[in-house]
PDB file as gemmi writes it, atoms N, CA and C in Angstrom:
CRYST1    1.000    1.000    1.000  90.00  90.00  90.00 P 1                      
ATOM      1  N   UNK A   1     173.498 141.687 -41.595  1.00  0.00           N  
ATOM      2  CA  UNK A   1     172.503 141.310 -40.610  1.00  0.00           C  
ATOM      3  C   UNK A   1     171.092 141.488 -41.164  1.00  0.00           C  
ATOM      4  N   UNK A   2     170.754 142.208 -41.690  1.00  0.00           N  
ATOM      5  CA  UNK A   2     169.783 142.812 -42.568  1.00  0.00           C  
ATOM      6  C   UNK A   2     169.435 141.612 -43.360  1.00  0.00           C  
ATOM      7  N   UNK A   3     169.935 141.217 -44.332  1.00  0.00           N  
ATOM      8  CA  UNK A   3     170.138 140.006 -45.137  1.00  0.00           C  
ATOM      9  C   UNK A   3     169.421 138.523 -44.742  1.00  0.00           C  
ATOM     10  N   UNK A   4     170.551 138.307 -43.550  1.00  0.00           N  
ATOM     11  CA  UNK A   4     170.017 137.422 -42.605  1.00  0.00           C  
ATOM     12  C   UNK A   4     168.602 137.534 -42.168  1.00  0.00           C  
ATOM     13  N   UNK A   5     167.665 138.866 -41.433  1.00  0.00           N  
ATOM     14  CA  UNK A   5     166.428 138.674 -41.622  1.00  0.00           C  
ATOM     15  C   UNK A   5     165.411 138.353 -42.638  1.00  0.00           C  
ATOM     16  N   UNK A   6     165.619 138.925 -43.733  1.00  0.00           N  
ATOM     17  CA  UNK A   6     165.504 138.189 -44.710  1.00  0.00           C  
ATOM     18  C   UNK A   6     165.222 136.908 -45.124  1.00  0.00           C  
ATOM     19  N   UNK A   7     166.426 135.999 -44.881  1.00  0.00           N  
ATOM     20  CA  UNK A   7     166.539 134.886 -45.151  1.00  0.00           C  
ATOM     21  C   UNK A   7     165.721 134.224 -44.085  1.00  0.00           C  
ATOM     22  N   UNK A   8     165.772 134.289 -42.990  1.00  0.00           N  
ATOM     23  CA  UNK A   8     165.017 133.780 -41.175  1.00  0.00           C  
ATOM     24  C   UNK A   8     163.134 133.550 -41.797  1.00  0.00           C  
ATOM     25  N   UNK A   9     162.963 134.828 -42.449  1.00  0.00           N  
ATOM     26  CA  UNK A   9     161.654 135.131 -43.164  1.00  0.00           C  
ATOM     27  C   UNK A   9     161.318 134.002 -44.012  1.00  0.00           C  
ATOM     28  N   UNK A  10     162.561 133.759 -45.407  1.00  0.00           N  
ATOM     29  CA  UNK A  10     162.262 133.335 -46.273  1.00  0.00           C  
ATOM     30  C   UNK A  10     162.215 131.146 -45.590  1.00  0.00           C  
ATOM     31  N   UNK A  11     163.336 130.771 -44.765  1.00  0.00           N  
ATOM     32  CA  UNK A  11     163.019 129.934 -44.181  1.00  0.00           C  
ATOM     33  C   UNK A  11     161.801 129.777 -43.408  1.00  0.00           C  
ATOM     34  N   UNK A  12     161.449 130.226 -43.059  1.00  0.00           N  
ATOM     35  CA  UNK A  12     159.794 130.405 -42.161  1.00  0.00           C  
ATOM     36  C   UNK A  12     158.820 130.215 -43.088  1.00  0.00           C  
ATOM     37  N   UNK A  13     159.029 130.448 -44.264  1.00  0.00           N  
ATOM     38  CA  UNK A  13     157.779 130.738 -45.200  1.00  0.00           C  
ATOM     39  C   UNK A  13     157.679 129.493 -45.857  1.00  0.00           C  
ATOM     40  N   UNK A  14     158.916 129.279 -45.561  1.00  0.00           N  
ATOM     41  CA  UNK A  14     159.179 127.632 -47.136  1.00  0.00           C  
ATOM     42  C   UNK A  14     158.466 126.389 -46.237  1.00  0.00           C  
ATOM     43  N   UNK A  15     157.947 126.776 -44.619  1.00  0.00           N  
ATOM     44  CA  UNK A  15     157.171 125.831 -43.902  1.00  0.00           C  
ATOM     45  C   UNK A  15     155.813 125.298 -44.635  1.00  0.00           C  
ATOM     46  N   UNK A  16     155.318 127.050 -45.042  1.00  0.00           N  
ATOM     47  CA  UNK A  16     153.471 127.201 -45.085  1.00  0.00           C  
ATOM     48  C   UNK A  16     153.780 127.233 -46.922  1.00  0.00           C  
ATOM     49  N   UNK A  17     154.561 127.629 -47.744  1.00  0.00           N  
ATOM     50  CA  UNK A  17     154.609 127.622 -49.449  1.00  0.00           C  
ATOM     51  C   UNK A  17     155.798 127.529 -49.501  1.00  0.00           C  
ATOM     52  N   UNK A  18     155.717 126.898 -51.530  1.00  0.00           N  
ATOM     53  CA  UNK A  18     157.116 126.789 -51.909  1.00  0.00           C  
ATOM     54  C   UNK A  18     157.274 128.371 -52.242  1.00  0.00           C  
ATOM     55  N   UNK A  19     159.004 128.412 -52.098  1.00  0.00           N  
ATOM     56  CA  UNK A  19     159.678 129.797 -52.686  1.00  0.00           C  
ATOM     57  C   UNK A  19     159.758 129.508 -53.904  1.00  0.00           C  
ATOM     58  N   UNK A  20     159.961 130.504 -54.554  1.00  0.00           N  
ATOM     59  CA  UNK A  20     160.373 130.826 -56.249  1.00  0.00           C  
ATOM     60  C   UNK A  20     161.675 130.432 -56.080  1.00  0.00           C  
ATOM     61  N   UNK A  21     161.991 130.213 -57.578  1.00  0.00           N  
ATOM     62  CA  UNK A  21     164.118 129.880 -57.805  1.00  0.00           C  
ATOM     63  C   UNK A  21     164.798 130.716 -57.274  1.00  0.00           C  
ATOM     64  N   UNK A  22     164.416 131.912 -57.656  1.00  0.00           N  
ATOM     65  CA  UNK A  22     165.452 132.813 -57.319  1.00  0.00           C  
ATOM     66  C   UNK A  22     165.631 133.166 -55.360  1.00  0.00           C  
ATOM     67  N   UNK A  23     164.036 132.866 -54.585  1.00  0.00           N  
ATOM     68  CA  UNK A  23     164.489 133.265 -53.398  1.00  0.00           C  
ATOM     69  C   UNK A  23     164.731 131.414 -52.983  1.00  0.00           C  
ATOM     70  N   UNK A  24     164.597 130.055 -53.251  1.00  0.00           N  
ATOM     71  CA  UNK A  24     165.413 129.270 -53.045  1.00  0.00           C  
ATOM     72  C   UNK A  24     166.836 129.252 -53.426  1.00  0.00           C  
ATOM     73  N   UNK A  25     167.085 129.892 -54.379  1.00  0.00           N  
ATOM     74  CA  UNK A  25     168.864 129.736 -54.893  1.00  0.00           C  
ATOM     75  C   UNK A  25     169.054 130.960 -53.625  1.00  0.00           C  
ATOM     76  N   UNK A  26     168.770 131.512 -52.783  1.00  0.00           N  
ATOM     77  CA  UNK A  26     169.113 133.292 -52.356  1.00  0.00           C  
ATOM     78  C   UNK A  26     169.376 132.657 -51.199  1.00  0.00           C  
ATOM     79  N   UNK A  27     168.607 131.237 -50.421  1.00  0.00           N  
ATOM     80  CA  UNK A  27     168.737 130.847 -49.208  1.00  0.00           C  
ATOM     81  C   UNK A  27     169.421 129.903 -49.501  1.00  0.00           C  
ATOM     82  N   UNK A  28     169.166 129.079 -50.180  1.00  0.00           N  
ATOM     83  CA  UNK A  28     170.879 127.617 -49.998  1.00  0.00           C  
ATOM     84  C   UNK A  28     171.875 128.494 -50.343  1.00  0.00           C  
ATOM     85  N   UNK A  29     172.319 129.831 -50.666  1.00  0.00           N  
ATOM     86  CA  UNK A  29     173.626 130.320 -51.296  1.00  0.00           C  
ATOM     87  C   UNK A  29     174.133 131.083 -50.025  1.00  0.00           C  
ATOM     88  N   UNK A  30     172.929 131.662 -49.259  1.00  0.00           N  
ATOM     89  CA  UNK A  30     173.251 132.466 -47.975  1.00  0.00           C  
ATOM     90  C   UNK A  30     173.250 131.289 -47.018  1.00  0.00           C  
ATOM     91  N   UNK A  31     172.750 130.018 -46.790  1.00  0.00           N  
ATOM     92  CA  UNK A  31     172.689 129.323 -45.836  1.00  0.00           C  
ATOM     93  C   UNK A  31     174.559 128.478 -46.044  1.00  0.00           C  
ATOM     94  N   UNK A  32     174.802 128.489 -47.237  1.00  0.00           N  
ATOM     95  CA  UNK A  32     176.567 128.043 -47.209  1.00  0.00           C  
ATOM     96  C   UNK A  32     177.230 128.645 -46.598  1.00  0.00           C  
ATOM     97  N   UNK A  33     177.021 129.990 -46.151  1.00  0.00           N  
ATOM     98  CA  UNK A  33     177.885 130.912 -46.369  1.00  0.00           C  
ATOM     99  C   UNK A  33     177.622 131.465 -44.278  1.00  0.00           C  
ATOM    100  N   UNK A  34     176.646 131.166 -43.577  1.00  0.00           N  
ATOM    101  CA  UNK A  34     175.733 131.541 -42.431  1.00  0.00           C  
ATOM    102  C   UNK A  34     175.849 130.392 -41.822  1.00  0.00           C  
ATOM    103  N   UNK A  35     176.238 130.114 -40.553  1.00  0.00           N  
ATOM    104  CA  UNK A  35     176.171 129.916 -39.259  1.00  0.00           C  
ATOM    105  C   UNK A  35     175.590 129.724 -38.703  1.00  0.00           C  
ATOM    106  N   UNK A  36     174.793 130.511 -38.867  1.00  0.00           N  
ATOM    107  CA  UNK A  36     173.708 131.681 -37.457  1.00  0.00           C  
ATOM    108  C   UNK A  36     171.947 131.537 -37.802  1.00  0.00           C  
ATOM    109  N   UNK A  37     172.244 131.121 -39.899  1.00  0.00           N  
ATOM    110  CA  UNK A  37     171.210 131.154 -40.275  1.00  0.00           C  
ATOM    111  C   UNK A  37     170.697 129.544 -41.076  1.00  0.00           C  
ATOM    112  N   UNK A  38     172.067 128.693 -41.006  1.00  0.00           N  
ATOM    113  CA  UNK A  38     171.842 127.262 -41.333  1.00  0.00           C  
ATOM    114  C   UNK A  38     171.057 126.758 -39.692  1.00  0.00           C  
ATOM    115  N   UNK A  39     172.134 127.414 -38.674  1.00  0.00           N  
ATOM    116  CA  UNK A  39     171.094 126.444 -37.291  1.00  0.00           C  
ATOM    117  C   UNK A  39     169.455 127.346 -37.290  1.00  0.00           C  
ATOM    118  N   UNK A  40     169.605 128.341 -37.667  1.00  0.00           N  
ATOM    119  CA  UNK A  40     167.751 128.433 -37.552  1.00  0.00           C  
ATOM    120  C   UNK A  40     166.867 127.600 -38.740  1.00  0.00           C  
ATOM    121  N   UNK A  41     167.705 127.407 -39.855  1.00  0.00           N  
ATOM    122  CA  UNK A  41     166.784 126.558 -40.769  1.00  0.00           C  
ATOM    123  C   UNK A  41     166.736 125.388 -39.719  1.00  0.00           C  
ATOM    124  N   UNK A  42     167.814 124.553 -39.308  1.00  0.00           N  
ATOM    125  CA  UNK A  42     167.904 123.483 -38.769  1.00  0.00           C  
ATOM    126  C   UNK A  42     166.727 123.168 -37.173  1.00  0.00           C  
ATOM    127  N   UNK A  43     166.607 124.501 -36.849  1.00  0.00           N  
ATOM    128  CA  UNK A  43     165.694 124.609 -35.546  1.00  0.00           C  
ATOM    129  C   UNK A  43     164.427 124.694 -36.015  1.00  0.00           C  
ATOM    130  N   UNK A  44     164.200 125.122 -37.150  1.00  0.00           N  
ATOM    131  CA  UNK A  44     162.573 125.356 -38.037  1.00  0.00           C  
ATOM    132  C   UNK A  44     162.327 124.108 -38.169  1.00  0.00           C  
ATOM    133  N   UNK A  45     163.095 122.680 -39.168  1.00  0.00           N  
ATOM    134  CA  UNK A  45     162.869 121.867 -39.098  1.00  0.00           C  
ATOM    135  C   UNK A  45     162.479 121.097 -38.230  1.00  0.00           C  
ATOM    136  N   UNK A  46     163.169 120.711 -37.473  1.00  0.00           N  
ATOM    137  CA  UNK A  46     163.099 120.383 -36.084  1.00  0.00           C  
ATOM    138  C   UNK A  46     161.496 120.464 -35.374  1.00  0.00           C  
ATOM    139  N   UNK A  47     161.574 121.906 -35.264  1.00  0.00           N  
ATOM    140  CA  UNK A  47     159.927 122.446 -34.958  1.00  0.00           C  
ATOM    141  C   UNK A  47     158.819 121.528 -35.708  1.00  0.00           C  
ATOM    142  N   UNK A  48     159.071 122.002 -36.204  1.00  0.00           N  
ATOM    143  CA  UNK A  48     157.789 121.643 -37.753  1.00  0.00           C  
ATOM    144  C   UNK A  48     158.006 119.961 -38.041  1.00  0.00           C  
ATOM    145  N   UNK A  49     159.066 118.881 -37.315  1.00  0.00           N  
ATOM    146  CA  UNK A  49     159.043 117.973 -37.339  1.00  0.00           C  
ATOM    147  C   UNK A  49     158.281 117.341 -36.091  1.00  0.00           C  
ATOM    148  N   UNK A  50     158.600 118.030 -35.360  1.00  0.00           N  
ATOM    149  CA  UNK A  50     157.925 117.432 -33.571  1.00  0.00           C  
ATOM    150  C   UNK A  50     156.241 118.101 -33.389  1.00  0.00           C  
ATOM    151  N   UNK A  51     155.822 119.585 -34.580  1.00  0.00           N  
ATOM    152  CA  UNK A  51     154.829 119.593 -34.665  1.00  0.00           C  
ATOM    153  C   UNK A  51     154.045 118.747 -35.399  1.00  0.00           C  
ATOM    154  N   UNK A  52     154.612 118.173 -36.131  1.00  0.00           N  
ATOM    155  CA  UNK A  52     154.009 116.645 -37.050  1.00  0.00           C  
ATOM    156  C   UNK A  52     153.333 115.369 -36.724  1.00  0.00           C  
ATOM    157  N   UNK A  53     154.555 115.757 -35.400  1.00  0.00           N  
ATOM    158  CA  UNK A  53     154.673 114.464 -34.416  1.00  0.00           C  
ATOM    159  C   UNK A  53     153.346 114.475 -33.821  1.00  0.00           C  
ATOM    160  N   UNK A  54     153.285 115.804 -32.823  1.00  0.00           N  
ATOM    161  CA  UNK A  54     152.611 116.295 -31.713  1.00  0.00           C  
ATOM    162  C   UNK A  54     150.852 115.833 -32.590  1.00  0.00           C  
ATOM    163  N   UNK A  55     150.418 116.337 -33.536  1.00  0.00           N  
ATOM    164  CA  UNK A  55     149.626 116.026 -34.328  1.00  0.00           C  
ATOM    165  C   UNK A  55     149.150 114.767 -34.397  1.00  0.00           C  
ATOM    166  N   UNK A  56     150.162 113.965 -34.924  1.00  0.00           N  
ATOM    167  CA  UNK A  56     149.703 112.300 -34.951  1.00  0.00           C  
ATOM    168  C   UNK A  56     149.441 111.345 -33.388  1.00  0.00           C  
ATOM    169  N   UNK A  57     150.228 111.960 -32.384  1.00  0.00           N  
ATOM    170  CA  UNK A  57     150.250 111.056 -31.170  1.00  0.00           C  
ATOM    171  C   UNK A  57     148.164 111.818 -31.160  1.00  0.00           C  
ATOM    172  N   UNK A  58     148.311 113.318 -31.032  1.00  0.00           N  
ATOM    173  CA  UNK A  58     146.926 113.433 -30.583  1.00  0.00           C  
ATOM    174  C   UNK A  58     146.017 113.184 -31.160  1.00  0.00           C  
ATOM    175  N   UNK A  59     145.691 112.381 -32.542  1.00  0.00           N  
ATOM    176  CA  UNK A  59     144.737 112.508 -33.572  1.00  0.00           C  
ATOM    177  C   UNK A  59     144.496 110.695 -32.894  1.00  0.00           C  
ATOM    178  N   UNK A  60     145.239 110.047 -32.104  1.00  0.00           N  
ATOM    179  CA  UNK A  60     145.366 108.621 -32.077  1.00  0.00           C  
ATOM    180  C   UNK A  60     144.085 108.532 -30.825  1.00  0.00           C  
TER     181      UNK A  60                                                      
END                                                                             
């Protein structure tokens, strides 16, 4: 579980900078393997896609 925060962190971060190899190889290797922590990458995206959105409708 510990781990998993970790990783929640390291997905969050890969929004605002790129990760290094070693903590990208640390999250696609834990995200194969996680459940719990592929749907929060998948909900980050998501976010950060409709905040993209939200951006362009209001800049119009």
């Amino acid at each position: 579980m510990r781990y998993c925060q970790r990783i929640t962190e390291l997905v969050s971060q890969q929004q605002e900078r790129k990760l290094s190899f070693v903590e990208q190889s640390a999250v696609k290797l834990h995200l194969l393997m996680c459940p719990s922590c592929k749907n929060f990458e998948r909900n980050c995206q998501d976010l950060s896609k409709l905040m993209k959105e939200f951006a362009k409708e209001k800049d119009k």
